[in-house]
DSSP file (Angstrom, degrees, kcal/mol; ACC not computed):
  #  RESIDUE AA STRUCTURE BP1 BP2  ACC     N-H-->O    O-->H-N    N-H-->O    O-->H-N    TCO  KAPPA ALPHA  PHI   PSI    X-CA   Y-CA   Z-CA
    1    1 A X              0   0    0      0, 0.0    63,-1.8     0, 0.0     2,-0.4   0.000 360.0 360.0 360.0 141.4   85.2   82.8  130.5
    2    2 A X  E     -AB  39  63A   0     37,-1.0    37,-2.2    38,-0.7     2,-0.5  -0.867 360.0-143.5-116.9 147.4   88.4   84.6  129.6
    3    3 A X  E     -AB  38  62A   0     59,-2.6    59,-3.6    -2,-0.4     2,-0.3  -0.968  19.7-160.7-124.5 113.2   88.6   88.2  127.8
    4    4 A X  E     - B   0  61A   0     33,-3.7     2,-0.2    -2,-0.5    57,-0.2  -0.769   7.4-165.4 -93.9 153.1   91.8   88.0  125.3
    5    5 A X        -     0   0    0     55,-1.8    55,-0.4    -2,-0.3     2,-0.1  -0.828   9.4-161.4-132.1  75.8   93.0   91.6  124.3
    6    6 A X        -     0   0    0     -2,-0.2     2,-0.5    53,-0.2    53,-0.2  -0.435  20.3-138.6 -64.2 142.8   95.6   92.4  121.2
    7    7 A X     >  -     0   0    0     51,-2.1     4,-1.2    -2,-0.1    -2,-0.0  -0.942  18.6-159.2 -91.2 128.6   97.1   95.9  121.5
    8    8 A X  T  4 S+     0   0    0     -2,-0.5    -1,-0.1     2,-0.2    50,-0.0   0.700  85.3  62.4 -95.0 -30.7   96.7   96.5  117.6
    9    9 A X  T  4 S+     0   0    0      1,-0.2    -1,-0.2    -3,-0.2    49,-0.1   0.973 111.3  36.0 -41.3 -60.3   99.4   99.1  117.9
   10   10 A X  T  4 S+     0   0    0     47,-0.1     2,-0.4    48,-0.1    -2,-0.2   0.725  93.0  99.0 -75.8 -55.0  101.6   96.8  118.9
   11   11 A X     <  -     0   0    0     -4,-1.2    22,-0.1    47,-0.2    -5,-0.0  -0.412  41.2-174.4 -26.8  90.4  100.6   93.6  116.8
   12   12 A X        -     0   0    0     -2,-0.4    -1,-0.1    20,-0.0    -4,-0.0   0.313  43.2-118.5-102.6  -1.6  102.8   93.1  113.7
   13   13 A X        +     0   0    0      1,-0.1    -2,-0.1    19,-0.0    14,-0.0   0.618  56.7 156.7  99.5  -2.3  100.8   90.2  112.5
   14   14 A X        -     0   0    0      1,-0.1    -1,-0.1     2,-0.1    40,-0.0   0.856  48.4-136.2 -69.0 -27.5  103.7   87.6  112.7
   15   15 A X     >  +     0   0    0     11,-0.0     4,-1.0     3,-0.0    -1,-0.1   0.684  69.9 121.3 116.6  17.6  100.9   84.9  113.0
   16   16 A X  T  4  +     0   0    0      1,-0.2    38,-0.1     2,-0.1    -2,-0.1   0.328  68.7  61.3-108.8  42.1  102.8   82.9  115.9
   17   17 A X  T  4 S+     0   0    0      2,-0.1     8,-0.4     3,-0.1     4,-0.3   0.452 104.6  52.6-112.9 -25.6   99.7   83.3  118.4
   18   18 A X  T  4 S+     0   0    0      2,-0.2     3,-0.3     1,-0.2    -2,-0.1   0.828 102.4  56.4 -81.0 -40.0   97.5   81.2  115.6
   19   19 A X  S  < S+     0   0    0     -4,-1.0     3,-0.3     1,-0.2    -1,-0.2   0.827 117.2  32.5 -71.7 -15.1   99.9   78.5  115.6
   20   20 A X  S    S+     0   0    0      1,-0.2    30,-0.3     2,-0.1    -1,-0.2   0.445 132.3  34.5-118.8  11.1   99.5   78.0  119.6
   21   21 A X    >>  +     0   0    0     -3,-0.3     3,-1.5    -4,-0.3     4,-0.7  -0.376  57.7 160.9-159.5  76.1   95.7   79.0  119.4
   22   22 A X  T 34 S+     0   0    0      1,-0.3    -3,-0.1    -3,-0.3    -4,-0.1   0.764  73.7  48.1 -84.7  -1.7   94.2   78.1  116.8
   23   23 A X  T 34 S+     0   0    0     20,-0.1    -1,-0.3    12,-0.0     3,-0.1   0.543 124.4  35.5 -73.5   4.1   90.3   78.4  118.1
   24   24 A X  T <4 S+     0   0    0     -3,-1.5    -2,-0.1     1,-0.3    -6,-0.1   0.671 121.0  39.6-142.1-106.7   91.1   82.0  119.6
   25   25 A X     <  +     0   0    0     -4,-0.7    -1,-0.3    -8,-0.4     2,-0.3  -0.130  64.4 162.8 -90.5 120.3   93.4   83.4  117.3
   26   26 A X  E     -C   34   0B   0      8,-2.7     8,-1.6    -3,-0.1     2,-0.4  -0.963  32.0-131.2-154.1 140.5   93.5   83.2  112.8
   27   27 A X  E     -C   33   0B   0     -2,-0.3     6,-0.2     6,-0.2     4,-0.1  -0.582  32.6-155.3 -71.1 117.4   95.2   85.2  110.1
   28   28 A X    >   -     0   0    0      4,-3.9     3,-3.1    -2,-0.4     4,-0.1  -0.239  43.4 -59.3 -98.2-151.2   92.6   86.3  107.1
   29   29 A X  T 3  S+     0   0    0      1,-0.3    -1,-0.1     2,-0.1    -2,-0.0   0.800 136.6  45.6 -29.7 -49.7   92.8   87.2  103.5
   30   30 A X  T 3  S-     0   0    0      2,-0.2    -1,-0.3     3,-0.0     3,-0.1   0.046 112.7-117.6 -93.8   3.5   95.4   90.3  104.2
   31   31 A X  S <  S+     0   0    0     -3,-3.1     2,-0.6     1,-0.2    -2,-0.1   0.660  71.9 144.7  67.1   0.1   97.5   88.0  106.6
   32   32 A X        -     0   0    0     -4,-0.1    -4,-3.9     1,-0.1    -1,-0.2  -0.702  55.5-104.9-103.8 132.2   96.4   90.4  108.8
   33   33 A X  E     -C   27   0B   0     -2,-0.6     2,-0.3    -6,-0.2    -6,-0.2  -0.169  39.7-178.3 -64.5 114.9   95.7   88.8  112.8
   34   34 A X  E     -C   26   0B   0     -8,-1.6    -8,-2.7   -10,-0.1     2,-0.3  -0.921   3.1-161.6-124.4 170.5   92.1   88.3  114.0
   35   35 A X        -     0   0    0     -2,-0.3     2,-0.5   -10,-0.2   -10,-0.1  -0.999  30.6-132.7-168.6 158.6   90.5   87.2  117.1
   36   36 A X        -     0   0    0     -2,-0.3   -32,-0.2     1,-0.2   -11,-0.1  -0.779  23.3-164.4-105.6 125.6   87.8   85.9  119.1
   37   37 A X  S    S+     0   0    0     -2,-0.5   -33,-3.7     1,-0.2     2,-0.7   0.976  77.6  51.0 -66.0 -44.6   87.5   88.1  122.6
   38   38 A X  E    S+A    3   0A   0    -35,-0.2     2,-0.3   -37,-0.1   -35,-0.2  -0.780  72.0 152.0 -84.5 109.6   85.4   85.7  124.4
   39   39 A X  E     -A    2   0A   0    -37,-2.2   -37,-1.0    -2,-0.7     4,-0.1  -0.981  44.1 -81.1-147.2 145.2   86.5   82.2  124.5
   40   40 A X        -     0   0    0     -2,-0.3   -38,-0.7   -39,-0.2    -1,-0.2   0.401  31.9-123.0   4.9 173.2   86.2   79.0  127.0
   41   41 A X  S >  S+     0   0    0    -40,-0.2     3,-1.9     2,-0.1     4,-0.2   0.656 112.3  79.2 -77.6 -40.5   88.2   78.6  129.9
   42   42 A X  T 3  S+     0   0    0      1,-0.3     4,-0.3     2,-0.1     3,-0.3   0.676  88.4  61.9 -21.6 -30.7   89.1   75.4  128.1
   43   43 A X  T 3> S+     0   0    0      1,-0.2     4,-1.8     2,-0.1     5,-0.3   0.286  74.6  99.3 -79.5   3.0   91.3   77.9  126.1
   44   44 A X  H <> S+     0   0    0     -3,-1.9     4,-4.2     2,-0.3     5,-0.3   0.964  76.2  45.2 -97.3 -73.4   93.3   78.9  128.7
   45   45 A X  H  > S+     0   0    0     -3,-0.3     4,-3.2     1,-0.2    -1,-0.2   0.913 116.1  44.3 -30.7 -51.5   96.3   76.9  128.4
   46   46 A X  H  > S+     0   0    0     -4,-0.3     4,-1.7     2,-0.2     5,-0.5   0.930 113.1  52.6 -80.0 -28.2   96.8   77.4  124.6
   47   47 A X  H  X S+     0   0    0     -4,-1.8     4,-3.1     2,-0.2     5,-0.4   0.955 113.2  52.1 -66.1 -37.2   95.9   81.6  125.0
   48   48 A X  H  X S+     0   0    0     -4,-4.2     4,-2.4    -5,-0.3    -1,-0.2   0.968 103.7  48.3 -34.7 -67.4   98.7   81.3  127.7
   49   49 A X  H  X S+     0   0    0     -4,-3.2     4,-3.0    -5,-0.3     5,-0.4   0.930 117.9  47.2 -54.2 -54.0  101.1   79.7  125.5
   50   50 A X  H  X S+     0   0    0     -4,-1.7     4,-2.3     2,-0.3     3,-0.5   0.941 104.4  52.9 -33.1 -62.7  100.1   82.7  122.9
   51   51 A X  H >< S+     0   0    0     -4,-3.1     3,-1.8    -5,-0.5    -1,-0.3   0.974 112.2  54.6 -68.9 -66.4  100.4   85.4  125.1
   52   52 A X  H 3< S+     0   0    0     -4,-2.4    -2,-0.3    -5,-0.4    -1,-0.3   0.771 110.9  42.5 -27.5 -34.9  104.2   83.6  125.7
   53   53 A X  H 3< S+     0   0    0     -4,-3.0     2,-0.5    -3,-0.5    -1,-0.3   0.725  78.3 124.3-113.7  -7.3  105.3   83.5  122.3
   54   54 A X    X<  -     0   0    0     -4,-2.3     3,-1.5    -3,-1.8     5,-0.1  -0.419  47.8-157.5 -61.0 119.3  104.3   86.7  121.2
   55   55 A X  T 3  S+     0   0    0     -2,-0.5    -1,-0.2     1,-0.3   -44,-0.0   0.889  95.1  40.5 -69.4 -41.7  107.2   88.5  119.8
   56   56 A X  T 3  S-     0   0    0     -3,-0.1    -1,-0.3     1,-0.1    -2,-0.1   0.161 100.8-131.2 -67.9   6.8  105.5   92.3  120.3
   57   57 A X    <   +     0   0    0     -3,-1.5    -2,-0.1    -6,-0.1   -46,-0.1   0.835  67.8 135.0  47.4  44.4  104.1   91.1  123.8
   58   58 A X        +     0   0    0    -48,-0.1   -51,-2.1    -7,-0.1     2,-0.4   0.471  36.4  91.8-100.7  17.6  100.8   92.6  122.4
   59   59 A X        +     0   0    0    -53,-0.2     2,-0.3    -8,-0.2   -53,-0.2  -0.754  55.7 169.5-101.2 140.0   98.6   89.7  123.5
   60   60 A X        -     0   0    0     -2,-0.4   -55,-1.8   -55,-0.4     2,-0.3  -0.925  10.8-157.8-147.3 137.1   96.7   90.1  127.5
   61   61 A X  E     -B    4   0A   0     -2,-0.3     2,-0.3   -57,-0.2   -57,-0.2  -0.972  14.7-170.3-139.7-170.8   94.2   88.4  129.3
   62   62 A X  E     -B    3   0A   0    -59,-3.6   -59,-2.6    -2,-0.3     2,-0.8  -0.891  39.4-108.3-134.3 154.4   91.9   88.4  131.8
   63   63 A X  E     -B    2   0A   0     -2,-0.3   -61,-0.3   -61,-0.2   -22,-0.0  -0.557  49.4-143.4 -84.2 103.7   89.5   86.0  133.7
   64   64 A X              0   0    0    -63,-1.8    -1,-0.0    -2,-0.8   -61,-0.0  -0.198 360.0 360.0 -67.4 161.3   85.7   87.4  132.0
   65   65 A X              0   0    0    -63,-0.0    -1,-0.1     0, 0.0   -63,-0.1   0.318 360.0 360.0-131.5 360.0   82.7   87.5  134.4
């Protein structure tokens, strides 16, 4: 299990964390960035890529127990 983390401070919403994850990571009504904390390992690769392209680096994770 991985535990994904946004710094919300930090987060500006630019929406390019959805395009490389889209089961983990989705923009709602208000454009504004939600996200699921607990997800698969399966996810691992694309939360990687995420955590890589975020321009605000506000994306972290961690291996869940």
């Amino acid at each position: 299990m991985l535990k994904v983390e946004v710094d919300r401070t930090q987060c500006q919403n630019f929406g390019q964390c959805v395009v490389e994850a889209p089961n983990v990571f989705r923009l709602n009504s208000r454009d504004e960035m939600e996200y699921t904390p607990d997800v698969e390992d399966a996810e691992l690769d694309n939360v990687e890529a995420a955590v890589d392209v975020c321009p605000m680096q506000a994306i972290s994770l961690a291996l869940g127990r």
